[in-house]
C-alpha positions as CSV (number, residue, x, y, z in Angstrom):
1,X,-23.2,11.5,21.3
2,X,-20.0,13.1,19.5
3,X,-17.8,10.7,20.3
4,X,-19.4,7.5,19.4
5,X,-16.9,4.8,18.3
6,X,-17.0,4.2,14.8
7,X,-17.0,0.7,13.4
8,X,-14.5,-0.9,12.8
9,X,-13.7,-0.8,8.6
10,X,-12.2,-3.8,7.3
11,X,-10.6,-5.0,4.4
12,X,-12.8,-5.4,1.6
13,X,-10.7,-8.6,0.2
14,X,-8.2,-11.1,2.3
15,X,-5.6,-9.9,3.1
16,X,-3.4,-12.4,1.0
17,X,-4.9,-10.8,-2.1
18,X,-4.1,-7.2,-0.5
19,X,-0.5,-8.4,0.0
20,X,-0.1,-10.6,-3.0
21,X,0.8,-9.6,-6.5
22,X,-1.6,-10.4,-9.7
23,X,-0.2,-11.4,-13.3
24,X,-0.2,-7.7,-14.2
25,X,1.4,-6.6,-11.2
26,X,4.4,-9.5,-11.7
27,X,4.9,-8.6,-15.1
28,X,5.0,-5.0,-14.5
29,X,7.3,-6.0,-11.6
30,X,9.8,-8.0,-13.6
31,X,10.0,-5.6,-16.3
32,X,10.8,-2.7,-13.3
33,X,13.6,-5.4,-11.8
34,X,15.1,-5.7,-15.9
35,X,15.2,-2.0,-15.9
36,X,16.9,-1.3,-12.6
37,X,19.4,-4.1,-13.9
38,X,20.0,-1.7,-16.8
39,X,20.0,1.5,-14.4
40,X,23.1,-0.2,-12.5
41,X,24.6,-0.9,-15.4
42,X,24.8,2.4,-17.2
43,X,25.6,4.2,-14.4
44,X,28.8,1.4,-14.2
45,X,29.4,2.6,-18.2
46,X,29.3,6.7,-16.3
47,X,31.3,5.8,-13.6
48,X,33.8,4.3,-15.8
49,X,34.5,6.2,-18.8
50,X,36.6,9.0,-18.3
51,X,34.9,11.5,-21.1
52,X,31.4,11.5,-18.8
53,X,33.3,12.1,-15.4
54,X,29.9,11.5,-13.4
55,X,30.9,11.8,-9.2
56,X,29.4,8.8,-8.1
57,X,29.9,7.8,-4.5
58,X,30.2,3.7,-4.2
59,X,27.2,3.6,-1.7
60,X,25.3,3.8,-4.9
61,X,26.8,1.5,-6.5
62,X,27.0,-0.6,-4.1
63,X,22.9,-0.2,-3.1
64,X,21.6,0.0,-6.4
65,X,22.0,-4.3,-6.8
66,X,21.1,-5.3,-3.5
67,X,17.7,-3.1,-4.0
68,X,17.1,-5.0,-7.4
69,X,17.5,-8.7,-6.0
70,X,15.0,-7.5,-3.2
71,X,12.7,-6.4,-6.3
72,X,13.0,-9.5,-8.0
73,X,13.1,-11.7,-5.3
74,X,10.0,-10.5,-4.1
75,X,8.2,-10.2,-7.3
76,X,9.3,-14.0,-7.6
77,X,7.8,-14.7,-4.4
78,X,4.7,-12.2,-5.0
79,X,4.9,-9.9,-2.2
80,X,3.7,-6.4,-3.0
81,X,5.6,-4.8,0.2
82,X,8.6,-5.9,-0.6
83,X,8.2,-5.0,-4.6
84,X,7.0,-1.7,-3.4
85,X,9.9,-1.2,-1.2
86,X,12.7,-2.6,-3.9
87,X,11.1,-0.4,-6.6
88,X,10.9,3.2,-5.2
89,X,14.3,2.5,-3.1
90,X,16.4,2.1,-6.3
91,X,14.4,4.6,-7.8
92,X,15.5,7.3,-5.3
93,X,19.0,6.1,-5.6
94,X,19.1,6.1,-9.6
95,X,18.0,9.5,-9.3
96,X,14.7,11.4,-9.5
97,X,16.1,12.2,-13.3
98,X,15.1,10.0,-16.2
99,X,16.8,6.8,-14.5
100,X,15.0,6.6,-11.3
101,X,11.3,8.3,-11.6
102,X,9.5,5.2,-13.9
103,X,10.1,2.9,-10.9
104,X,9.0,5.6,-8.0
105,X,5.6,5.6,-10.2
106,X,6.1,1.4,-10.4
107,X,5.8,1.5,-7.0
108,X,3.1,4.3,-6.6
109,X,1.0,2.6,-9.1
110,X,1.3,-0.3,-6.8
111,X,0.6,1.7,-3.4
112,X,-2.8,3.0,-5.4
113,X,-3.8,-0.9,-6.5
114,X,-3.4,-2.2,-2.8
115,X,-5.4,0.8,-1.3
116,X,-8.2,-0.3,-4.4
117,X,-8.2,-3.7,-3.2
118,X,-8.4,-3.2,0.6
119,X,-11.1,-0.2,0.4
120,X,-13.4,-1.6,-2.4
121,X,-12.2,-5.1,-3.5
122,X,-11.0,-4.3,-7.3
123,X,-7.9,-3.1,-8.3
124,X,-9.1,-1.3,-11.2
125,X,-10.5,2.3,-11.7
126,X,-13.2,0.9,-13.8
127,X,-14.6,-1.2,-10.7
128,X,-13.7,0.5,-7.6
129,X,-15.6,3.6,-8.9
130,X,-18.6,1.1,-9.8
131,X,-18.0,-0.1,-5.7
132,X,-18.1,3.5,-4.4
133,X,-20.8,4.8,-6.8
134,X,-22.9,1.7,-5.2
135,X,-22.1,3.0,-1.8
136,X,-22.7,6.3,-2.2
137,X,-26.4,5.5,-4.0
138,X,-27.2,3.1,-0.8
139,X,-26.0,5.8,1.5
140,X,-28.2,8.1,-0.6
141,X,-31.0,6.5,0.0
142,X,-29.9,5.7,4.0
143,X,-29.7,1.9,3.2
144,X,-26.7,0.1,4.6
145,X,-24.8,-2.0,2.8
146,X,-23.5,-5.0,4.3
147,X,-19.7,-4.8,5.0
148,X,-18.1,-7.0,2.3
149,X,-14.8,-7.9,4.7
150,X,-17.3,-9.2,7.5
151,X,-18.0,-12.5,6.1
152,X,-14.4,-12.7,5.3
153,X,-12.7,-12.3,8.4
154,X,-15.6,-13.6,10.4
155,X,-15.2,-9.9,12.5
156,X,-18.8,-8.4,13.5
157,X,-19.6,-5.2,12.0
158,X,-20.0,-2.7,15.2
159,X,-18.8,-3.6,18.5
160,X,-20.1,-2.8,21.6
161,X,-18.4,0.3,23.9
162,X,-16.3,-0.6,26.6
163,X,-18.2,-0.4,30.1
164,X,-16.0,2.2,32.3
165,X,-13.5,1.5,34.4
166,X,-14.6,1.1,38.2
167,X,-11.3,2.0,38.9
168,X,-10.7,5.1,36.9
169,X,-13.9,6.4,36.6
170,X,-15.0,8.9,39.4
171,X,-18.3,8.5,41.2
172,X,-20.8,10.7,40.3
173,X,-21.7,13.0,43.4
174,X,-25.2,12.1,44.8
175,X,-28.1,14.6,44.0
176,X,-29.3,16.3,45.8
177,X,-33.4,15.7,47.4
178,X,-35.4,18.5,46.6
């Protein structure tokens, strides 16, 4: 049996937690909204004096702000997509230079934590390799360990396969009486 539907994997933690921001997170998430604030404003000191003469086309400009209020709005409202999203997209626009790359990592760093949480239920190194150690020991030893998301989301762990389809599936030719 090759193709034998695998079970369904689910979330290790609600998904409110996945989606959410902790106190770290918001902290780390204000200070990345105060430093985009600064990148828009030096490159406004750039743009305008004359002795720099930096080429900056007013998409930028003009980009730069409306990505920071959707970092801080959503770091206010503690939303880790749209943090995620306001974080690396004024990052790319700042530049991949010194200006831009500390919030493409704020928003990797992010990315990592929500995979953590979904997959093994802590954020942290320290406990989702103690989670994952655990799992490989139990698979090991060929016990299963209980799905942690199944009493969450109510969801059973294996479902059954779907009967075929009268409709779609061809009879199977009679055999033959020997």
């Amino acid at each position: 049996m090759a193709n034998a539907p695998r079970a369904r994997r689910v979330s290790a933690v609600p998904r409110e937690i996945v989606m959410g921001l902790d106190l770290n997170e918001r902290r780390a998430g204000w200070f990345a909204t105060g430093y985009s604030t600064i990148c828009f404003l030096l490159q406004i000191y750039l743009y305008a004096t004359p002795r720099f003469q930096v080429q900056e086309s007013g998409f930028s400009f003009a980009l730069i702000p409306l990505f920071t209020i959707v970092l801080g709005i959503s770091v206010w409202r503690h939303k880790r997509a749209g943090t995620i999203f306001g974080a690396v997209f004024v990052g790319l626009i700042a530049g991949l230079g010194v200006l831009g790359l500390p919030l493409i990592l704020f928003g990797g760093w992010l990315l990592i934590r929500a995979h953590r949480l979904q997959k093994y239920g802590e954020a942290n190194f320290v406990g989702s390799s103690r989670v994952a150690r655990e799992r490989a020991v139990a698979k090991r030893e060929g016990k299963s360990l209980p799905n942690q998301g199944s009493e969450i989301s109510g969801a059973p762990a294996a479902r059954r396969p779907a009967a075929p389809s009268k409709r779609y599936t061809p009879k199977k030719p009679a055999r033959k009486k020997s």
